[in-house]
Structure formats: C-alpha cells, structure tokens
FIMITI-621023 format. One line per 3 residues: for each residue x, y, z of N, C-alpha, C, CB. Coordinates in Angstrom, 2 decimals. Glycine has a CB too. Layout:
X/Y/Z/X/Y/Z/X/Y/Z/X/Y/Z | ...
This chain:
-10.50/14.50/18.02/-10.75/13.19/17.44/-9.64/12.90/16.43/-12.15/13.13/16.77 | -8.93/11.62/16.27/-8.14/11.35/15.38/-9.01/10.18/14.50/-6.76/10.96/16.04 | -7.96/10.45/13.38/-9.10/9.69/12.20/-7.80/8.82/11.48/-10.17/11.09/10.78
-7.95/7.54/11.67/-6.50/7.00/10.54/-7.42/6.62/9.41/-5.30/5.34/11.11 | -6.08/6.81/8.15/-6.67/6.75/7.08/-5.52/5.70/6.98/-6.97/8.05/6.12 | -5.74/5.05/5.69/-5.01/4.04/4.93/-5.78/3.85/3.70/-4.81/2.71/5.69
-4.64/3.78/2.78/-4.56/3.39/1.42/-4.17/2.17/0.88/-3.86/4.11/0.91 | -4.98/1.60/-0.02/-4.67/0.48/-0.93/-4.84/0.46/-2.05/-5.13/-0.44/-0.72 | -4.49/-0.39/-2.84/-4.60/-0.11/-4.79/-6.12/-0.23/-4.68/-3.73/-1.63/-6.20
-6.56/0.35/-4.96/-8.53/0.54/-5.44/-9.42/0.87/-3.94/-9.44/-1.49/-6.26 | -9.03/1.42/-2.78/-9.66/1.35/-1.71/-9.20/2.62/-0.70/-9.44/-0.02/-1.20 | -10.05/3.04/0.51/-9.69/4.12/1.01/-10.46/3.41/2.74/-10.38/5.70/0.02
-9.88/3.61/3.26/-10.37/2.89/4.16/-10.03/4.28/5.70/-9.46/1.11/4.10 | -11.25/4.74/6.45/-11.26/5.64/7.59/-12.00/4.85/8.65/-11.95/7.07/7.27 | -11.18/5.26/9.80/-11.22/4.45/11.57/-12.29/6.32/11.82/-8.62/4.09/12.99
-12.84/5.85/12.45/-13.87/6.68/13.12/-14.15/5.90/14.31/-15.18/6.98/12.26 | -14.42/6.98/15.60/-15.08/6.96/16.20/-15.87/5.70/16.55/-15.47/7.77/15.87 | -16.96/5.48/15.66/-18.08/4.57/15.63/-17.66/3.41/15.00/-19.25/5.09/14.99
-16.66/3.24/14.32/-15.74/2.18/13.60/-15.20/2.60/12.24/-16.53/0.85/13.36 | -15.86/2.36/11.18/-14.52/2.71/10.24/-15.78/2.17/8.45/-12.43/1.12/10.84 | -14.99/2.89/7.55/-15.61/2.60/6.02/-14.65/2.84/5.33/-16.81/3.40/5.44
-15.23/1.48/4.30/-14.03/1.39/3.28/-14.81/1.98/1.94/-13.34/-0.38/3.05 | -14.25/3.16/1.20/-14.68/3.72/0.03/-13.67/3.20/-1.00/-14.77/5.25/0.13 | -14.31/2.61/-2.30/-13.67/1.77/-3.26/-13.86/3.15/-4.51/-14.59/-0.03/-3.56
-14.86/3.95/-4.08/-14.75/5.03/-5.34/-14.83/6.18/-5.24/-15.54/4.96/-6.24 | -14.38/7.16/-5.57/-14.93/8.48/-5.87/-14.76/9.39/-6.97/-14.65/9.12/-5.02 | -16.07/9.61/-7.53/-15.91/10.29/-9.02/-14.73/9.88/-9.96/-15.73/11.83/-8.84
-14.64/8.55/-10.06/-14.46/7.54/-11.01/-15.08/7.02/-12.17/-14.42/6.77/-10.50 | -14.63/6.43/-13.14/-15.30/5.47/-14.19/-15.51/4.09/-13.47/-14.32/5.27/-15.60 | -15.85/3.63/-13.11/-16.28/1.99/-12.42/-17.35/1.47/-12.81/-16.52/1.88/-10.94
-16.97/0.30/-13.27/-18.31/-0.35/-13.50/-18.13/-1.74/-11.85/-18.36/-1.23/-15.69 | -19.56/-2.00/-11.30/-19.31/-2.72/-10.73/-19.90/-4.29/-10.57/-19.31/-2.06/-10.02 | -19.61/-5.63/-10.44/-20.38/-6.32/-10.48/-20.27/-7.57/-9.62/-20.51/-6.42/-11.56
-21.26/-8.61/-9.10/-20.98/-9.46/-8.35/-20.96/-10.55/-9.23/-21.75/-9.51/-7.29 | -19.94/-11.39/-9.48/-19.84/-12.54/-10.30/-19.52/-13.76/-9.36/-18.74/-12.33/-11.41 | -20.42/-14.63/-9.87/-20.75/-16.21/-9.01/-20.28/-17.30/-10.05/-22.70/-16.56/-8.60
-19.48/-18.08/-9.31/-18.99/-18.95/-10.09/-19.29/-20.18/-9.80/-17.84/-18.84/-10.20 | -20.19/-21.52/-10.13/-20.84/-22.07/-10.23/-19.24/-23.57/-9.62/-21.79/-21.70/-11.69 | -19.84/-24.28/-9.02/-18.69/-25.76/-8.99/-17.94/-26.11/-9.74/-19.10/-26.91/-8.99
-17.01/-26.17/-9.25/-16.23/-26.82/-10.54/-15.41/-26.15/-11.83/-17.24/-27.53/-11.20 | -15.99/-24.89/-11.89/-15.79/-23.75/-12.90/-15.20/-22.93/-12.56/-16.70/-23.16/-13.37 | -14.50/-21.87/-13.71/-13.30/-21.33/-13.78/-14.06/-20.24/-14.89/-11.90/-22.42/-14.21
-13.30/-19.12/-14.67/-13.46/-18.36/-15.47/-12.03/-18.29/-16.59/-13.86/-17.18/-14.68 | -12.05/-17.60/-17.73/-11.04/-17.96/-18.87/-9.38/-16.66/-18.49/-12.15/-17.54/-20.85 | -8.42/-17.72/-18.47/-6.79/-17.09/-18.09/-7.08/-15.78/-19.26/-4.99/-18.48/-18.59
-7.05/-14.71/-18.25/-7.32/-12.99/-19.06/-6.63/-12.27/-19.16/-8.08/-12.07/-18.66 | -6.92/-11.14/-19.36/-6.10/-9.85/-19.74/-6.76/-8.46/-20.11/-5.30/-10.20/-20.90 | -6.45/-7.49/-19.10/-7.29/-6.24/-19.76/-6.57/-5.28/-20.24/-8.19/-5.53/-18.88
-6.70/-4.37/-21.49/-5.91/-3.18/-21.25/-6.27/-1.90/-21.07/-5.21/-3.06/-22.06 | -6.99/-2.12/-20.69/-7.60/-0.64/-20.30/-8.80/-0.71/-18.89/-8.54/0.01/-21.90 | -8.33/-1.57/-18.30/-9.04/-1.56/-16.77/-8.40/-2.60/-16.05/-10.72/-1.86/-16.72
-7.99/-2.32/-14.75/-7.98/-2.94/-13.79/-8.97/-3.09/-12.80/-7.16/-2.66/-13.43 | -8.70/-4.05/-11.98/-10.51/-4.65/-11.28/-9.63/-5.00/-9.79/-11.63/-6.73/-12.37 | -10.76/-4.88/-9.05/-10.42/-4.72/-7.42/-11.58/-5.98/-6.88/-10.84/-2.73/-6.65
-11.12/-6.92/-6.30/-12.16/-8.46/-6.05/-12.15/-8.51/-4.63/-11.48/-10.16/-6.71 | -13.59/-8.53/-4.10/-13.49/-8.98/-2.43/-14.52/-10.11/-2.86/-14.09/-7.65/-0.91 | -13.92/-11.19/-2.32/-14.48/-12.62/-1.94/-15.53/-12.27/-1.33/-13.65/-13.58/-1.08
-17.23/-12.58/-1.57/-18.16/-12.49/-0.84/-18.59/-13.91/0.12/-19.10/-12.01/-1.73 | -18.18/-14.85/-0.93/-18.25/-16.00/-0.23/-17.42/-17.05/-0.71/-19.50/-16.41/-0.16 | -16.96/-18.12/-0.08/-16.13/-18.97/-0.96/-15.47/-19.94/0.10/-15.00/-18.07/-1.90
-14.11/-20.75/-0.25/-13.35/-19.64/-1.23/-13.26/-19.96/-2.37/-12.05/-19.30/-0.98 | -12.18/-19.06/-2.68/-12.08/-19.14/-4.71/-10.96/-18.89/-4.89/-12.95/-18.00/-5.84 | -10.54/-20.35/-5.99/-9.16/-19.84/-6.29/-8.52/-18.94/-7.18/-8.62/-20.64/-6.52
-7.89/-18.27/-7.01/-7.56/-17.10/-7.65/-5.76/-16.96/-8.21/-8.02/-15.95/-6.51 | -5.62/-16.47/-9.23/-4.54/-16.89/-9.98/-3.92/-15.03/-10.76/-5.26/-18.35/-11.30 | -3.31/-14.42/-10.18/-2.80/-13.39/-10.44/-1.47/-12.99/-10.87/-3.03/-12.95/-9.68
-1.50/-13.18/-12.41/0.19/-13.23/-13.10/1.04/-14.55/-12.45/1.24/-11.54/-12.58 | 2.14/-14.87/-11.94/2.46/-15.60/-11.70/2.01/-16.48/-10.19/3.40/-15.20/-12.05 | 1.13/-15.63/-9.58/1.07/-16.40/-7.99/-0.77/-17.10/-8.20/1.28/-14.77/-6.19
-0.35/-17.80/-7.20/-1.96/-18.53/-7.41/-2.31/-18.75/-5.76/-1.95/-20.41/-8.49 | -3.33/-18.84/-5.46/-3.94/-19.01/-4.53/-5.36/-19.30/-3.87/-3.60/-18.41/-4.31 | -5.89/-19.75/-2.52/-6.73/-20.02/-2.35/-7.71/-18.75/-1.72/-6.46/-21.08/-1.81
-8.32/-18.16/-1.69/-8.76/-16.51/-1.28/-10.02/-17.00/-0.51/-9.19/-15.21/-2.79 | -9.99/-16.59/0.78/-11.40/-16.80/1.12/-12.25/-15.79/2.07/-11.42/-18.08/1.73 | -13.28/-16.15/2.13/-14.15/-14.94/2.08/-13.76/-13.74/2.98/-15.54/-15.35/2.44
-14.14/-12.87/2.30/-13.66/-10.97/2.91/-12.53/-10.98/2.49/-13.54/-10.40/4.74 | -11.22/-11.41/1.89/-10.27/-11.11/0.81/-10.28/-10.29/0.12/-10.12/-11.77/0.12 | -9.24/-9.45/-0.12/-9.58/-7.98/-1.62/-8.20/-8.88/-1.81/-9.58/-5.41/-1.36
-8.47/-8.35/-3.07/-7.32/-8.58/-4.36/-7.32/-7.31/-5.14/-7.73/-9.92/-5.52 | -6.36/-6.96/-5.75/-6.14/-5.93/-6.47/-5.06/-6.93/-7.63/-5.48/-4.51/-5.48 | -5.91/-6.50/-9.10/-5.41/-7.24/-10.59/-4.99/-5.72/-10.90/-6.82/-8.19/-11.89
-4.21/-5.96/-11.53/-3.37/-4.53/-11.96/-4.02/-4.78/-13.86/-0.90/-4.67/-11.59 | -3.84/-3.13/-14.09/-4.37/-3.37/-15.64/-3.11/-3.88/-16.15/-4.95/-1.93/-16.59 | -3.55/-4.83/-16.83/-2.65/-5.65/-18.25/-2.22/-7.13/-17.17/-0.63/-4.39/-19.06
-2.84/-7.12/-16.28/-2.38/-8.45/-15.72/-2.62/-9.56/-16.14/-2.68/-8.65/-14.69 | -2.41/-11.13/-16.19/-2.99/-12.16/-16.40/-3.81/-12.61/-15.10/-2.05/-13.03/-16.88 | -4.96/-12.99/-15.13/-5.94/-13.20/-14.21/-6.85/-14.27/-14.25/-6.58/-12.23/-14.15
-7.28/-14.71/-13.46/-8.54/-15.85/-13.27/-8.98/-16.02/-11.96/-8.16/-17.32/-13.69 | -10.42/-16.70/-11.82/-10.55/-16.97/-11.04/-11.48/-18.29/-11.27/-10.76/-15.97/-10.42 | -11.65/-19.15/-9.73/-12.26/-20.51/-10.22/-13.05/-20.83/-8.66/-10.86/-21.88/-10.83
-13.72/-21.67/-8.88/-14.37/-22.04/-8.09/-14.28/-23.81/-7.85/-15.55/-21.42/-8.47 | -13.41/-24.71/-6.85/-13.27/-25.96/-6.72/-14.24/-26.39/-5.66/-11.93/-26.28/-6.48 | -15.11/-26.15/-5.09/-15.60/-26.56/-3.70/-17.13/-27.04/-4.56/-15.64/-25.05/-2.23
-18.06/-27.48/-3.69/-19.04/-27.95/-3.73/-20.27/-26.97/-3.94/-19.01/-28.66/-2.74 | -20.23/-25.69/-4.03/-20.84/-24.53/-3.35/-20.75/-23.28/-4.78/-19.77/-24.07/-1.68 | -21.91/-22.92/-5.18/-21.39/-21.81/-6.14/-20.68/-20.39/-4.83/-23.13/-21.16/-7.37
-19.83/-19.98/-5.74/-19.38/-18.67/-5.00/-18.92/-17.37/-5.54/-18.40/-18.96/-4.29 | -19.19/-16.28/-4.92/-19.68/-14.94/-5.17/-18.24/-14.24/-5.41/-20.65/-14.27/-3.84 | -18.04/-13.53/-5.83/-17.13/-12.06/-5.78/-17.29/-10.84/-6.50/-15.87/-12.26/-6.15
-17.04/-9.66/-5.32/-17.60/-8.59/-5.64/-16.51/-7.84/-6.74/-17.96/-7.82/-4.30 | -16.27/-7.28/-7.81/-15.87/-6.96/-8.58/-16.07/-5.44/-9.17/-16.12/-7.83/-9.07 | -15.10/-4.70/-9.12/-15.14/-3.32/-9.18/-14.16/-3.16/-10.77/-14.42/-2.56/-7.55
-14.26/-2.48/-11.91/-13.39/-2.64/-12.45/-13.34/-1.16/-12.59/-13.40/-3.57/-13.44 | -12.11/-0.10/-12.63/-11.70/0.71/-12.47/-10.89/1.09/-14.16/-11.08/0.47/-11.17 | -11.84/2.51/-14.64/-11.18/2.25/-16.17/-12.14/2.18/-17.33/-10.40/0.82/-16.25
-11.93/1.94/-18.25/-13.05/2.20/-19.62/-13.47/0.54/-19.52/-12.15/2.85/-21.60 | -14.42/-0.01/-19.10/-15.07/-1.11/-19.24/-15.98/-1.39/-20.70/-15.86/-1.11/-18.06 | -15.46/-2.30/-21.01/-15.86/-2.99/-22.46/-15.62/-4.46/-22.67/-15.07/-2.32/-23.61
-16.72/-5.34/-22.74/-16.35/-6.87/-22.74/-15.50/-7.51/-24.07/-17.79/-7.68/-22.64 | -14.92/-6.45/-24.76/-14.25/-6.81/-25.70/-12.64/-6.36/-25.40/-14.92/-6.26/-26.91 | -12.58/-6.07/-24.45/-11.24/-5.93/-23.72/-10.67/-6.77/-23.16/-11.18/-5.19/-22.91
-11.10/-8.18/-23.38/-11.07/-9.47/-22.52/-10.11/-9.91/-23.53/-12.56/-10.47/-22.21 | -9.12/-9.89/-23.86/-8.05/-10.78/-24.05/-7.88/-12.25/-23.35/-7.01/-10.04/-23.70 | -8.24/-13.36/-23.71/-8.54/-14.72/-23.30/-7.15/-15.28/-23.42/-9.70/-15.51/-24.20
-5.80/-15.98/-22.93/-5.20/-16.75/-22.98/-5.11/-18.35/-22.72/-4.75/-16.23/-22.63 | -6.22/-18.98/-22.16/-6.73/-19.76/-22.12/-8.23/-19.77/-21.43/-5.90/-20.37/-21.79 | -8.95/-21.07/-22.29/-10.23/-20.59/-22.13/-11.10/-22.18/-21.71/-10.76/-19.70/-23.67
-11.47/-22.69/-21.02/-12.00/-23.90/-20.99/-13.34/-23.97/-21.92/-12.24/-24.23/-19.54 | -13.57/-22.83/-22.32/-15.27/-23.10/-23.28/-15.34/-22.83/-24.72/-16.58/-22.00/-22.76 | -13.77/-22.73/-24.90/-13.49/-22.07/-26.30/-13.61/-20.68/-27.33/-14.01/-22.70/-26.80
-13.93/-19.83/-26.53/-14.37/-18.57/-27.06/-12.95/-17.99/-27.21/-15.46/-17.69/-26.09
C-alpha cells in the first residue's frame, strides 16, 4: 500500500486507501474556534504575536485580507495567517458566514493588536 503525505503551514494531510484525512494538530497548544460573521461586518485590521491561526471557510464566502493581498475565499478554502501578520476578515453577502479557526501558539485575547477597528475598541 502506498500512502502520500503532504504538508502545509498548519495541516497534514494522508491519501489512504479508503480516501484520505487532514490532521490540523498533534500534541500542540491550539485553541480552536468557529467564528460567524454576521452581513455586512468585518472583523478589526489585526495582529498577533504570539500565535498564528489556520482558517477554512465553512461557509461563505468571506473576504479575507492577509498583509498586503486581499481576497474573496470561498467555502472549503484554508488560509494560513503567519504569526505577526496583518489580518481580517469580513463578511459582504447577504448571509451570516462561518470560519473554522485554529490558532496555533499561546492564545490570549489580549494579543489582538487592532490597527483598524470599525467599533472602536
């Protein structure tokens, strides 16, 4: 039996036989979470330093804005934000929408460095 493996920044992905699984962790610090972003809304231009975060679009899409490139991501998309990146993500469509969110690293909501913020915090 042959088995391909492949690697990506935050992911491990094995072809089997029966088809194939993607492992995002092992015996890691991760915190993980699904964040929904409501019409119209945007989350605040960020910055972490001490975690980077790994995003698969659950549903959408959603626009997504990573250091200098921006884009439209739609659903089943991974993204990989590197730690210390500038980041966002937003939601323009009619539809709240989901993304699954892995952050890889010492997680603390005071690690959120805000560079712009639409709600003022």
């Amino acid at each position: 039996m042959t088995e391909a493996i492949s690697r990506q920044e935050g992911t491990f992905r094995s072809d089997r036989p029966w088809g194939q699984f993607e492992q995002f962790t092992l015996n890691e610090q991760t915190t993980v979470k699904i964040i929904t972003v409501q019409p119209g809304a945007r989350l605040s231009l960020q910055r972490h330093e001490h975690r980077g975060e790994f995003w698969q679009v659950l549903d959408g899409p959603m626009d997504i804005q990573v250091d200098d490139r921006s884009w439209t991501a739609q659903c089943g998309e991974q993204i990989w934000v590197p730690q210390g990146s500038t980041h966002r993500m937003g939601n323009s469509t009619d539809q709240p929408a989901r993304i699954l969110e892995i952050a890889y690293g010492t997680f603390d909501e005071q690690d959120i460095e805000r560079l712009e913020d639409d709600y003022a915090r």
